[in-house]
C-alpha positions as MATLAB code, in Angstrom:
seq = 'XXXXXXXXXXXXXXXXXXXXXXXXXXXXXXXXXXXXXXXXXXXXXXXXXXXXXX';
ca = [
       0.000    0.000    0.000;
       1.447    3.144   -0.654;
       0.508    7.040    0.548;
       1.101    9.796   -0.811;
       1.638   13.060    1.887;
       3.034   16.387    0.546;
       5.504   16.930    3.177;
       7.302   20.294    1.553;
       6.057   23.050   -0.088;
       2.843   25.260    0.371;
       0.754   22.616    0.856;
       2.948   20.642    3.955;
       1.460   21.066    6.467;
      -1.217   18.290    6.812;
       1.784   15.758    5.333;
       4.453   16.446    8.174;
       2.415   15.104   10.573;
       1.689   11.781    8.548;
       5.730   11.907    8.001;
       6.258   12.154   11.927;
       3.892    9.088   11.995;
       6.038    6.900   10.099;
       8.632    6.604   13.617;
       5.878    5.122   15.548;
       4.218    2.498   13.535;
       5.865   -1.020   14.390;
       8.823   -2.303   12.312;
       7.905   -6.000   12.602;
       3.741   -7.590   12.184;
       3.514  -11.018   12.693;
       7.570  -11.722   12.424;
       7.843   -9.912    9.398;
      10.009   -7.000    8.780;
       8.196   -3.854    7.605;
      10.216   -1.092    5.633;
       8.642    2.255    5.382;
       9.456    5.010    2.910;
       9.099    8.539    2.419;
       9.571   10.106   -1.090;
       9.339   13.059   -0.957;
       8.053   15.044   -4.654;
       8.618   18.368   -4.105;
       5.455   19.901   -5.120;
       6.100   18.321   -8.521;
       2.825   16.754  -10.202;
       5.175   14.984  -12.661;
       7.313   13.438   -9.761;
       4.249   12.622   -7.967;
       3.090   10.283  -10.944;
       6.590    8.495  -10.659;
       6.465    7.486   -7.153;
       2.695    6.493   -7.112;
       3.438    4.598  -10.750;
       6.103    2.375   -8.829;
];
């Protein structure tokens, strides 16, 4: 599953908190190691489309 949160530019501030969230969900469910990730697209449409098309 993947989410999207604009964490820089004009519209950041409802993503930093979603970024800050990232630290306190668990690394491990059920034995099995979770990696999260934060991309970050610079208020860039274009880049946007890249990360979500991955």
């Amino acid at each position: 599953m993947k989410r999207v949160w604009k964490v820089t530019g004009r519209a950041a501030s409802p993503g930093i908190p979603g970024k800050h969230t990232i630290a306190l969900l668990p690394k491990t469910v059920a034995g099995q190691k979770i990696d999260y990730v934060v991309l970050d697209h610079a208020t860039d449409s274009r880049a946007t489309i890249l990360i979500v098309g991955d």
